[in-house]
mmCIF entry with sequence, helices, sheets and N, C-alpha, C, O atoms, coordinates in Angstrom:
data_MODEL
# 
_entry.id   MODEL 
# 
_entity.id                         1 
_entity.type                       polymer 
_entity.pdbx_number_of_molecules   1 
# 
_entity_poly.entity_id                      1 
_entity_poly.type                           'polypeptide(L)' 
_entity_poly.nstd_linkage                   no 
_entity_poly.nstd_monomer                   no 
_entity_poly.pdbx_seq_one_letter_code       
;(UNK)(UNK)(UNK)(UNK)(UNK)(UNK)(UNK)(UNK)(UNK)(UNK)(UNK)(UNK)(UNK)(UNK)(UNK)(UNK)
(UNK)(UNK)(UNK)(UNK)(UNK)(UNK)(UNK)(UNK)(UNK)(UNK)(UNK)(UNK)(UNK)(UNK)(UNK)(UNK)
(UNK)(UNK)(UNK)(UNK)(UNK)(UNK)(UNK)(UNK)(UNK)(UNK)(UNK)(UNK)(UNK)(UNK)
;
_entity_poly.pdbx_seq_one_letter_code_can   XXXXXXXXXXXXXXXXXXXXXXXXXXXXXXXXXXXXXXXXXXXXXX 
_entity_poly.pdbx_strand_id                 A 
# 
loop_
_entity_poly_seq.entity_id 
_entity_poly_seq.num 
_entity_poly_seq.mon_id 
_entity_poly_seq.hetero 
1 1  UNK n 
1 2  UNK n 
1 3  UNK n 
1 4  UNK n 
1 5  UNK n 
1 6  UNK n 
1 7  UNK n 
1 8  UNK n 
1 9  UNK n 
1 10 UNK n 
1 11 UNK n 
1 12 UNK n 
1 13 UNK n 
1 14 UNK n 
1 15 UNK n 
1 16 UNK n 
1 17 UNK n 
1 18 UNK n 
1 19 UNK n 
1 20 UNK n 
1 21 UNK n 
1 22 UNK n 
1 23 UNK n 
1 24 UNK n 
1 25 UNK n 
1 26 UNK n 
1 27 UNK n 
1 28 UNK n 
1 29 UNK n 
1 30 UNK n 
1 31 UNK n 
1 32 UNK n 
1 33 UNK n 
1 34 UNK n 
1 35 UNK n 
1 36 UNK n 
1 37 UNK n 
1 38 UNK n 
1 39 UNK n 
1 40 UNK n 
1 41 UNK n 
1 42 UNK n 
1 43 UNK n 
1 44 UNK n 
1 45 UNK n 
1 46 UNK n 
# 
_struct_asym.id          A 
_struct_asym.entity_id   1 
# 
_struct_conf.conf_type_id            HELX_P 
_struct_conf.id                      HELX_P1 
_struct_conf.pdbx_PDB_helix_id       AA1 
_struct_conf.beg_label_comp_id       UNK 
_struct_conf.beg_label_asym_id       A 
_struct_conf.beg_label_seq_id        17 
_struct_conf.pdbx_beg_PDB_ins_code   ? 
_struct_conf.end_label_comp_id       UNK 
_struct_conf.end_label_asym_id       A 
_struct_conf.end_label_seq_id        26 
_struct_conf.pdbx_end_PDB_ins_code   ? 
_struct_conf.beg_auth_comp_id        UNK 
_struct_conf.beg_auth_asym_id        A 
_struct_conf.beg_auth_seq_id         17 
_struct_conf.end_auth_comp_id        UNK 
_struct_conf.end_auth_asym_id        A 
_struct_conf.end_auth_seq_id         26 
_struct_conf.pdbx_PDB_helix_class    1 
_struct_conf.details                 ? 
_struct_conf.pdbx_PDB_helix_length   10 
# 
_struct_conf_type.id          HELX_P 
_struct_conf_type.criteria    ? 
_struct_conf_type.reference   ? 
# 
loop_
_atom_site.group_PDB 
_atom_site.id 
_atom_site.type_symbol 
_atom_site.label_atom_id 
_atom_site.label_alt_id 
_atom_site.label_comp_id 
_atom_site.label_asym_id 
_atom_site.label_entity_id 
_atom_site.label_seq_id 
_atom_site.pdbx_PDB_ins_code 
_atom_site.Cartn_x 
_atom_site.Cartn_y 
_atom_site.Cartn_z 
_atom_site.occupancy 
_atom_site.B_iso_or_equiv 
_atom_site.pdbx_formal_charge 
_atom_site.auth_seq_id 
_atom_site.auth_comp_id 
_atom_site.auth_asym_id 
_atom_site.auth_atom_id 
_atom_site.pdbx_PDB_model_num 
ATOM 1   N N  . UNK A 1 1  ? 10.938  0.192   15.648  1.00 0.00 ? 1  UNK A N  1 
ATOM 2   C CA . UNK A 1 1  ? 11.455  -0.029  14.304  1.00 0.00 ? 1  UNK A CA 1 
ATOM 3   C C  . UNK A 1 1  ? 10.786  -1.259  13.711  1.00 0.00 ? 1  UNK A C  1 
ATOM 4   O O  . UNK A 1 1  ? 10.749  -2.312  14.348  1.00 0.00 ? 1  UNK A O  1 
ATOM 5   N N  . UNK A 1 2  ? 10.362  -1.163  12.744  1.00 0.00 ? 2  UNK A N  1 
ATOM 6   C CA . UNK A 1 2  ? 10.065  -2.326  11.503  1.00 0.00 ? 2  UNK A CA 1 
ATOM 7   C C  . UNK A 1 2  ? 11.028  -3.358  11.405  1.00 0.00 ? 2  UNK A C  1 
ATOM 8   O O  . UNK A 1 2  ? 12.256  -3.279  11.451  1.00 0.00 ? 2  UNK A O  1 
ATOM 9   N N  . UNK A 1 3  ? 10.381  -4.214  11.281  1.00 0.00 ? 3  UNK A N  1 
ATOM 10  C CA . UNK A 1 3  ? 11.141  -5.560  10.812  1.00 0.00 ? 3  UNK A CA 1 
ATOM 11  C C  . UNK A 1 3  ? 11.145  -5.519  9.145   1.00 0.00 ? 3  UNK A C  1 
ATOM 12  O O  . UNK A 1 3  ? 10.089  -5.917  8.653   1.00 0.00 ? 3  UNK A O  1 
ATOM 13  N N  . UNK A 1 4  ? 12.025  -5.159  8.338   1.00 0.00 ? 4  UNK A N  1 
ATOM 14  C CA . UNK A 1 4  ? 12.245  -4.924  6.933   1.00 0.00 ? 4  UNK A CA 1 
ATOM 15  C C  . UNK A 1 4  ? 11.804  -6.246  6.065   1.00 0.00 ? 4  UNK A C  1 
ATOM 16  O O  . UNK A 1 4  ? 12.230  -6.459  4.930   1.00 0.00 ? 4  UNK A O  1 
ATOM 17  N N  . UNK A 1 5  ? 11.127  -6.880  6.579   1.00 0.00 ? 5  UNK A N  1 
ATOM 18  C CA . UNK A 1 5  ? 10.855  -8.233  5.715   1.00 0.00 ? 5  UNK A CA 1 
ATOM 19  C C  . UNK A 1 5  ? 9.482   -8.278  6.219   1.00 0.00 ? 5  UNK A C  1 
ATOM 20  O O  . UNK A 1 5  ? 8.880   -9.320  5.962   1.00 0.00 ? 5  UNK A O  1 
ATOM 21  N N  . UNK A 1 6  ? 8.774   -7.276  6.957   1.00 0.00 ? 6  UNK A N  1 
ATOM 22  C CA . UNK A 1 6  ? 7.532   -7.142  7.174   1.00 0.00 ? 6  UNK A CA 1 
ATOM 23  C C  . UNK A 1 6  ? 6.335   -7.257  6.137   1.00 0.00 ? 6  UNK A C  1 
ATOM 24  O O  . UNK A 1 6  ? 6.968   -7.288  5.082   1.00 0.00 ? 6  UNK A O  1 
ATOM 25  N N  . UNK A 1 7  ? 5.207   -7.326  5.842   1.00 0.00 ? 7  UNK A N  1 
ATOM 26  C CA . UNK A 1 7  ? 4.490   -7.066  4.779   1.00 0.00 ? 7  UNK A CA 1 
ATOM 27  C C  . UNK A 1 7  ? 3.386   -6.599  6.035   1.00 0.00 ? 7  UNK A C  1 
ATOM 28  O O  . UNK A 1 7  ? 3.304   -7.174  7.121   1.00 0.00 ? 7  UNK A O  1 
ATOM 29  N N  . UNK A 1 8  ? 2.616   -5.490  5.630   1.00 0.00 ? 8  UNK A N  1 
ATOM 30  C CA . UNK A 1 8  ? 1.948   -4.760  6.517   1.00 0.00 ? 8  UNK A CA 1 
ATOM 31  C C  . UNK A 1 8  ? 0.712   -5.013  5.252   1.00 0.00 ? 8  UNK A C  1 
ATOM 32  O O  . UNK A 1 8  ? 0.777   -4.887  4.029   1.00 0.00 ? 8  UNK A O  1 
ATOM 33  N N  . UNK A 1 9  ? -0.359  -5.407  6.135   1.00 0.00 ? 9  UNK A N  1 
ATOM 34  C CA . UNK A 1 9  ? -2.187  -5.711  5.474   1.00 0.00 ? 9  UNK A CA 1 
ATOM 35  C C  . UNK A 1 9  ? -2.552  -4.755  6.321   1.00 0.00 ? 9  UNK A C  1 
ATOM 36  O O  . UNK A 1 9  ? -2.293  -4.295  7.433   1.00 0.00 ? 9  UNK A O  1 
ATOM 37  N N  . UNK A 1 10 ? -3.657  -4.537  4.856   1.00 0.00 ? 10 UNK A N  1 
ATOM 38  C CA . UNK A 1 10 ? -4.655  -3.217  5.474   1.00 0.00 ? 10 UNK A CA 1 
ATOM 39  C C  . UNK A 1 10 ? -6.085  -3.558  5.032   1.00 0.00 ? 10 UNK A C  1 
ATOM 40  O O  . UNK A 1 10 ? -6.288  -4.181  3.990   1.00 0.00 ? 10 UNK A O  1 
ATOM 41  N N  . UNK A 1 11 ? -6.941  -3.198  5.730   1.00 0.00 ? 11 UNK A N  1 
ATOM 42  C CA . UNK A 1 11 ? -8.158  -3.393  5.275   1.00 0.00 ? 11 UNK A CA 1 
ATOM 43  C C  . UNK A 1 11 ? -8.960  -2.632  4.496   1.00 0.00 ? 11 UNK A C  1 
ATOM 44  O O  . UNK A 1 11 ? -8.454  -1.509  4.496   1.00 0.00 ? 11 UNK A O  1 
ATOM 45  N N  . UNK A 1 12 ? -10.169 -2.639  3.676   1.00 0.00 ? 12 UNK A N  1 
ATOM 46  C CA . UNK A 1 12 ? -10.128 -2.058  3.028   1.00 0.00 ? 12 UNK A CA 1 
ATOM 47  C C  . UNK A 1 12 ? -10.590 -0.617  3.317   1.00 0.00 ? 12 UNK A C  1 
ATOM 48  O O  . UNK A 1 12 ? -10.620 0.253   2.447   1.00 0.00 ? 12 UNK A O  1 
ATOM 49  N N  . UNK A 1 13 ? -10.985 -0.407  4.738   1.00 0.00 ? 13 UNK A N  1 
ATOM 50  C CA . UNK A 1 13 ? -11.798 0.819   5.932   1.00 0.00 ? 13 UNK A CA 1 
ATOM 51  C C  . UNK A 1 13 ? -10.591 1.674   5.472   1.00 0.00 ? 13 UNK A C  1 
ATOM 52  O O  . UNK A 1 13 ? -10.770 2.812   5.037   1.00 0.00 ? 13 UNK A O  1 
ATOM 53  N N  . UNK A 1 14 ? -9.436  1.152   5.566   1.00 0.00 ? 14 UNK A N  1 
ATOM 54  C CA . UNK A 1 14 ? -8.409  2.487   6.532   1.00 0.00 ? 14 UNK A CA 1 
ATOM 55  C C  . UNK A 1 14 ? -7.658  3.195   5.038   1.00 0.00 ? 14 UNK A C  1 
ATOM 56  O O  . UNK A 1 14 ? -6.897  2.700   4.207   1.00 0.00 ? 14 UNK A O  1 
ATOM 57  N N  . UNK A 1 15 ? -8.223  4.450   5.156   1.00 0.00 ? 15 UNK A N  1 
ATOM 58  C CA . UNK A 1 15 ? -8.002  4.905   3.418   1.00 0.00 ? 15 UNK A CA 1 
ATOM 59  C C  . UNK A 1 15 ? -7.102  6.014   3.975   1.00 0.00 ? 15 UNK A C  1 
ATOM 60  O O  . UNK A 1 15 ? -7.451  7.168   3.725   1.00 0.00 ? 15 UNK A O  1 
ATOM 61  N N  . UNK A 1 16 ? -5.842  5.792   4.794   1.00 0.00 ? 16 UNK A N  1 
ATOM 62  C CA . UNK A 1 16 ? -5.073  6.867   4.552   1.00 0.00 ? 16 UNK A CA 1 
ATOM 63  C C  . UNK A 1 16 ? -4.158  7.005   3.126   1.00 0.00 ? 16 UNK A C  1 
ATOM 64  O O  . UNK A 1 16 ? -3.062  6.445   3.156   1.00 0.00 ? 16 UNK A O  1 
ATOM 65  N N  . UNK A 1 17 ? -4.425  7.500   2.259   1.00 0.00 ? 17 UNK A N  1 
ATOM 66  C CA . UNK A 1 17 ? -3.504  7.751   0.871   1.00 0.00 ? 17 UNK A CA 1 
ATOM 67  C C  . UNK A 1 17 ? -2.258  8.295   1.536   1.00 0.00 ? 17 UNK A C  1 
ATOM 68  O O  . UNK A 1 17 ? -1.191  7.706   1.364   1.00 0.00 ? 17 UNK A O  1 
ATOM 69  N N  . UNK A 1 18 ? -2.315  9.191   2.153   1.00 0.00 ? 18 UNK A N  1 
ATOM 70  C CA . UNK A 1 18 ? -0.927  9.889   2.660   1.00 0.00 ? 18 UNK A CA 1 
ATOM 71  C C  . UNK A 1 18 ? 0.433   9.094   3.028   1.00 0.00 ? 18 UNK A C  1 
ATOM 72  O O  . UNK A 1 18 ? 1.620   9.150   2.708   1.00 0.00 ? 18 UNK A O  1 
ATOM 73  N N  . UNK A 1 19 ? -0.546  8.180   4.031   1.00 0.00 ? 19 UNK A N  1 
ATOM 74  C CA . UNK A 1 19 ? 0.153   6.806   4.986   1.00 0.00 ? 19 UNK A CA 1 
ATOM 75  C C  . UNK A 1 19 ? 1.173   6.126   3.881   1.00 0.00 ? 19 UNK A C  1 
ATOM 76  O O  . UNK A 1 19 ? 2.381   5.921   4.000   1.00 0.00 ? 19 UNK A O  1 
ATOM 77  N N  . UNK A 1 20 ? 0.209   5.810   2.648   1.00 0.00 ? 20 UNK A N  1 
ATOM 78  C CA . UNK A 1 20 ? 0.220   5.072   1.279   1.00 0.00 ? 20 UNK A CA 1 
ATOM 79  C C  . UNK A 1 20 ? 1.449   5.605   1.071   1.00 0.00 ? 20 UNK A C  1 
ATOM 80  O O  . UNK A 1 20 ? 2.526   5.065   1.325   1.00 0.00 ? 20 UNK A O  1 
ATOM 81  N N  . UNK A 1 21 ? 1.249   6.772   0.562   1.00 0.00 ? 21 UNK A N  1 
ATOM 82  C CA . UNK A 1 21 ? 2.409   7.257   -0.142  1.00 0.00 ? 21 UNK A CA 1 
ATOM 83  C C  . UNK A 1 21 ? 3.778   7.368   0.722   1.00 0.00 ? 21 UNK A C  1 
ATOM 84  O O  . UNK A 1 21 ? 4.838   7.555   0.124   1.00 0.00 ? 21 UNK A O  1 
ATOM 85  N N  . UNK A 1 22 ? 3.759   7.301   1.539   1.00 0.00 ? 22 UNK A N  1 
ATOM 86  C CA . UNK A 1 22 ? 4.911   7.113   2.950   1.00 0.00 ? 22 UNK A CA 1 
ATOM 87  C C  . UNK A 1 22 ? 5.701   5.956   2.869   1.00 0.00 ? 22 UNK A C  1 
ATOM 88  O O  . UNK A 1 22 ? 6.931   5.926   2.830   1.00 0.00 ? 22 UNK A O  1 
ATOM 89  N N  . UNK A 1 23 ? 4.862   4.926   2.844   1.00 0.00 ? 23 UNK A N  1 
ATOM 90  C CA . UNK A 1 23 ? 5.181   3.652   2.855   1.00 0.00 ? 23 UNK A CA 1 
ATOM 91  C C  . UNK A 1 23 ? 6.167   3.442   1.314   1.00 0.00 ? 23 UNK A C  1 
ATOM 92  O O  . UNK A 1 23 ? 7.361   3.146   1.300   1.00 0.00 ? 23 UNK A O  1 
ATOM 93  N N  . UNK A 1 24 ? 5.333   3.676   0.144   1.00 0.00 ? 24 UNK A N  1 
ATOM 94  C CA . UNK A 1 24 ? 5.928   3.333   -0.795  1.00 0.00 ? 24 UNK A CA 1 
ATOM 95  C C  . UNK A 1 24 ? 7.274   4.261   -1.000  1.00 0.00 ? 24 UNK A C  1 
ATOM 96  O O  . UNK A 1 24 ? 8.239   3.753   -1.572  1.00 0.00 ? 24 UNK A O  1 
ATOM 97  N N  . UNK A 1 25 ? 7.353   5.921   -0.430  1.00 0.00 ? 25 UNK A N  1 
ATOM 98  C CA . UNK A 1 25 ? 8.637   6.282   -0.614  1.00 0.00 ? 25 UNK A CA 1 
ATOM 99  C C  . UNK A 1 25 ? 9.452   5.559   0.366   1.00 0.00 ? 25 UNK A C  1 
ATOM 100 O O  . UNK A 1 25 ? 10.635  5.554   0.026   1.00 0.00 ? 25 UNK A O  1 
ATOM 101 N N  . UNK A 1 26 ? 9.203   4.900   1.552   1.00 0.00 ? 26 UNK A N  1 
ATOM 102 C CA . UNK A 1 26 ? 10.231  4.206   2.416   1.00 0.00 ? 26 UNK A CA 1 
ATOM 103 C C  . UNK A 1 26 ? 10.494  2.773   2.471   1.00 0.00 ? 26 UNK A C  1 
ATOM 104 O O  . UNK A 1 26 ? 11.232  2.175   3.254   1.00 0.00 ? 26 UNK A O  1 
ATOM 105 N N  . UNK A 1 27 ? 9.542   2.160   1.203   1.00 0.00 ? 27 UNK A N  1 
ATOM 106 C CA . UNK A 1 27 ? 10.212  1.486   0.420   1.00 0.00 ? 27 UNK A CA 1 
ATOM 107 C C  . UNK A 1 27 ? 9.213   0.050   1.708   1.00 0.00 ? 27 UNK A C  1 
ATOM 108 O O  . UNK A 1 27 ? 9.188   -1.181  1.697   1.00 0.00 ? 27 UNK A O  1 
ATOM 109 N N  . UNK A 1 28 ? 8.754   0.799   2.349   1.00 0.00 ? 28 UNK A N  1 
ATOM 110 C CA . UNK A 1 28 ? 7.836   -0.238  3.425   1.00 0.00 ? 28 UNK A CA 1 
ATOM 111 C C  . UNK A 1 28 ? 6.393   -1.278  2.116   1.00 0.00 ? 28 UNK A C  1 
ATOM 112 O O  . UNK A 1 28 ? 5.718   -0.880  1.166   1.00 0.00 ? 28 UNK A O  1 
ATOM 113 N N  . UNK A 1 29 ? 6.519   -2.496  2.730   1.00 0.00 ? 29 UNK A N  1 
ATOM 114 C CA . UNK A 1 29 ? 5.545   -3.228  2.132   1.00 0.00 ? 29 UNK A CA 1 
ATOM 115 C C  . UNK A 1 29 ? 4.405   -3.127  2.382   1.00 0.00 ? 29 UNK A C  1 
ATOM 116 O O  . UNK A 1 29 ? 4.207   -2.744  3.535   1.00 0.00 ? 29 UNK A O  1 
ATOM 117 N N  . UNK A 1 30 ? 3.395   -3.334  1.706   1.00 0.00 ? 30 UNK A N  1 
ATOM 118 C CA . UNK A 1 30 ? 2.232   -3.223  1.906   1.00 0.00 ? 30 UNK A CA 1 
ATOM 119 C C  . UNK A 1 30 ? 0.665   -3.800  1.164   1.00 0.00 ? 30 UNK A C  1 
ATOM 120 O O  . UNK A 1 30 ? 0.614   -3.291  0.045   1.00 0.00 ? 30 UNK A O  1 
ATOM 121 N N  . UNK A 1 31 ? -0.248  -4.433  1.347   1.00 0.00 ? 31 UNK A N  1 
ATOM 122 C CA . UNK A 1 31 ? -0.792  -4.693  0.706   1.00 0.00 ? 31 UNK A CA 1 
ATOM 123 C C  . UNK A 1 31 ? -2.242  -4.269  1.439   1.00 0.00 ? 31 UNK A C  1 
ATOM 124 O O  . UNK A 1 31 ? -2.380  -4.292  2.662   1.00 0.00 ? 31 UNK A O  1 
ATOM 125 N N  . UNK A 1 32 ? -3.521  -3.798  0.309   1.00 0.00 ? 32 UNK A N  1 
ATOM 126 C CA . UNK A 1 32 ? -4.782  -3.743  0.841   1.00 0.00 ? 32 UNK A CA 1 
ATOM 127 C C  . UNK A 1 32 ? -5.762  -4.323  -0.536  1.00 0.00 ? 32 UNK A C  1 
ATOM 128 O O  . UNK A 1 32 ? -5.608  -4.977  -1.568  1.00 0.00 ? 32 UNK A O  1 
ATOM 129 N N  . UNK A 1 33 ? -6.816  -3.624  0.195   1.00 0.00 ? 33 UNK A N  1 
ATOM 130 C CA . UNK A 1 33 ? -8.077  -3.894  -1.082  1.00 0.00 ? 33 UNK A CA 1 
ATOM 131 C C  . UNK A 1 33 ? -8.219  -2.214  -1.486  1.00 0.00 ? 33 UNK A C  1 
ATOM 132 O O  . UNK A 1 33 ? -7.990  -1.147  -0.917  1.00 0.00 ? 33 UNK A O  1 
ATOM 133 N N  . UNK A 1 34 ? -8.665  -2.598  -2.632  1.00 0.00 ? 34 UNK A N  1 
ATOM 134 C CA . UNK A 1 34 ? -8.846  -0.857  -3.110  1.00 0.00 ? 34 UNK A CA 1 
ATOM 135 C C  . UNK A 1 34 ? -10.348 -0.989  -3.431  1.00 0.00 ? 34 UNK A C  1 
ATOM 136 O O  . UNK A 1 34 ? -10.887 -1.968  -3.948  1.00 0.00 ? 34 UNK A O  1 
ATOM 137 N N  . UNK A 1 35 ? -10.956 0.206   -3.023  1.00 0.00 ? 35 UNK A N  1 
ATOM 138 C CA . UNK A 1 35 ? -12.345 0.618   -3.596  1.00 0.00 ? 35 UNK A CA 1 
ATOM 139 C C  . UNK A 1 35 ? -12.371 0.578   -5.294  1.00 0.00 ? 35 UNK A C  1 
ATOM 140 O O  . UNK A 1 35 ? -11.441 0.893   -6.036  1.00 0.00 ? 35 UNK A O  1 
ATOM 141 N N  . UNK A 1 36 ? -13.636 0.125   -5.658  1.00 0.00 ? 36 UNK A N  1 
ATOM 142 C CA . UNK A 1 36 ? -13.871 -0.150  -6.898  1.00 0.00 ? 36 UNK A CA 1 
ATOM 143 C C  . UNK A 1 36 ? -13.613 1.536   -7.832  1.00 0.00 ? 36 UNK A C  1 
ATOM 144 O O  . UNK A 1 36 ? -13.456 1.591   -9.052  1.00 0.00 ? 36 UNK A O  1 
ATOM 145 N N  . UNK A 1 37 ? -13.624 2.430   -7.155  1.00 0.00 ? 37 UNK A N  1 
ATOM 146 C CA . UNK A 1 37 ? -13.404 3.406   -8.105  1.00 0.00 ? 37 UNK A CA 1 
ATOM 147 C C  . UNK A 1 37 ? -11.989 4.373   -8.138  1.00 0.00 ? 37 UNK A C  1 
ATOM 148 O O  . UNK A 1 37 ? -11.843 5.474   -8.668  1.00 0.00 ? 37 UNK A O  1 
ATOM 149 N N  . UNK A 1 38 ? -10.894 3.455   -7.289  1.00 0.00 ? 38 UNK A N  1 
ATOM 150 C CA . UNK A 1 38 ? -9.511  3.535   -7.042  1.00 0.00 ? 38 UNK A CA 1 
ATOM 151 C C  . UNK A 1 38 ? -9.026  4.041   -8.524  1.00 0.00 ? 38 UNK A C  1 
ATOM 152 O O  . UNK A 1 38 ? -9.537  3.608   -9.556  1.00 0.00 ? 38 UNK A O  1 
ATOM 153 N N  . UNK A 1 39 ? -8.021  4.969   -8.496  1.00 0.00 ? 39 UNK A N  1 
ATOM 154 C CA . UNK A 1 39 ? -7.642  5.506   -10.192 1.00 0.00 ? 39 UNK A CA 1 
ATOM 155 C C  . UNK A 1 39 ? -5.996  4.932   -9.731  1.00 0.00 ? 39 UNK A C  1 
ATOM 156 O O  . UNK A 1 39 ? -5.292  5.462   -8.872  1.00 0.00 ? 39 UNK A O  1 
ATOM 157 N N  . UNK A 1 40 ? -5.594  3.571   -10.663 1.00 0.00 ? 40 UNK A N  1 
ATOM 158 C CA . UNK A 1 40 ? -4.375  2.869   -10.697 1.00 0.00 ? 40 UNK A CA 1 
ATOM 159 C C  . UNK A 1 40 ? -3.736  2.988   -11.637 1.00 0.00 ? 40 UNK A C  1 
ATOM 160 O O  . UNK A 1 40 ? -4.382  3.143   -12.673 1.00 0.00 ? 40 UNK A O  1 
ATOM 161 N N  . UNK A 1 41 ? -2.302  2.977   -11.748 1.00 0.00 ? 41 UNK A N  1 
ATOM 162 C CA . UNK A 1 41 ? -1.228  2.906   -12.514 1.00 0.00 ? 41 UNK A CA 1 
ATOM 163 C C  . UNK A 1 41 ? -0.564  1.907   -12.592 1.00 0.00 ? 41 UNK A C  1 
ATOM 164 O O  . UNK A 1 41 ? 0.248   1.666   -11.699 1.00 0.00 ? 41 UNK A O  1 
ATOM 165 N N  . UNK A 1 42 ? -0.739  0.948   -13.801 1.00 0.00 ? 42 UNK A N  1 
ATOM 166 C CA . UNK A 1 42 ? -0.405  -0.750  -13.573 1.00 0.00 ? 42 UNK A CA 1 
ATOM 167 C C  . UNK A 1 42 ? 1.382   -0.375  -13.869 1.00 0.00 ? 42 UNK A C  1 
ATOM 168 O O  . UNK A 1 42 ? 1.570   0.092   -14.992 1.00 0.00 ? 42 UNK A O  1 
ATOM 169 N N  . UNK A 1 43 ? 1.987   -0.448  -13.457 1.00 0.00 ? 43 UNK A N  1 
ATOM 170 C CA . UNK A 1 43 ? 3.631   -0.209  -13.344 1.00 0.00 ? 43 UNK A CA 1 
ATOM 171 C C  . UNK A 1 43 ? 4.228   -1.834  -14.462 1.00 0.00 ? 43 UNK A C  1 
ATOM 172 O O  . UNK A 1 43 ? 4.842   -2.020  -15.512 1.00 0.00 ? 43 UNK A O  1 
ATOM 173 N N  . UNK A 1 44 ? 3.783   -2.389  -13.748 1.00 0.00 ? 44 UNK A N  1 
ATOM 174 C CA . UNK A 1 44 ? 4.498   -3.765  -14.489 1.00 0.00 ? 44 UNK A CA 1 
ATOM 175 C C  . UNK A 1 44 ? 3.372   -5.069  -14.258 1.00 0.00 ? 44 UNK A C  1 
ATOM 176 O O  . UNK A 1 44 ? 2.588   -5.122  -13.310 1.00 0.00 ? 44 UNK A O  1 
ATOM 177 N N  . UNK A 1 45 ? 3.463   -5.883  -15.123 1.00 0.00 ? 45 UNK A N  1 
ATOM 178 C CA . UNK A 1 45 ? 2.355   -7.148  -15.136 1.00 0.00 ? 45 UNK A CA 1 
ATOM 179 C C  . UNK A 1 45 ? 3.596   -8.685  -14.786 1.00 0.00 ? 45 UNK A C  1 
ATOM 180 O O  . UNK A 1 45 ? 4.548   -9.042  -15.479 1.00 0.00 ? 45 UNK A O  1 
ATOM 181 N N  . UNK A 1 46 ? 3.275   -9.061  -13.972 1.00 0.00 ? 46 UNK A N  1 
ATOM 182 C CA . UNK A 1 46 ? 4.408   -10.445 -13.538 1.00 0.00 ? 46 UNK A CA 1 
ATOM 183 C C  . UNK A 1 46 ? 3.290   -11.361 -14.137 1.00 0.00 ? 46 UNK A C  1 
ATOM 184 O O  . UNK A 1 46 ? 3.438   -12.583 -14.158 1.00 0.00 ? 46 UNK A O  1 
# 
């Protein structure tokens, strides 16, 4: 089990999208680098 205060880094090699989308429905943290031709949806600007 995850530690819920985790933040999980990824590099920019490991391009599972699937993984991606897993994480964000389970609400898991996450941060990487995206390839320059990544198609993003800016949600909100802090």
């Amino acid at each position: 089990m995850e530690d819920e205060d985790a933040l999980n880094v990824f590099d920019r090699g490991y391009l599972e999208y699937k993984q991606f989308d897993h994480y964000c429905k389970e609400g898991i943290r996450f941060v990487t680098r995206l390839k320059n031709n990544a198609c993003v949806e800016v949600l909100k600007e802090l």
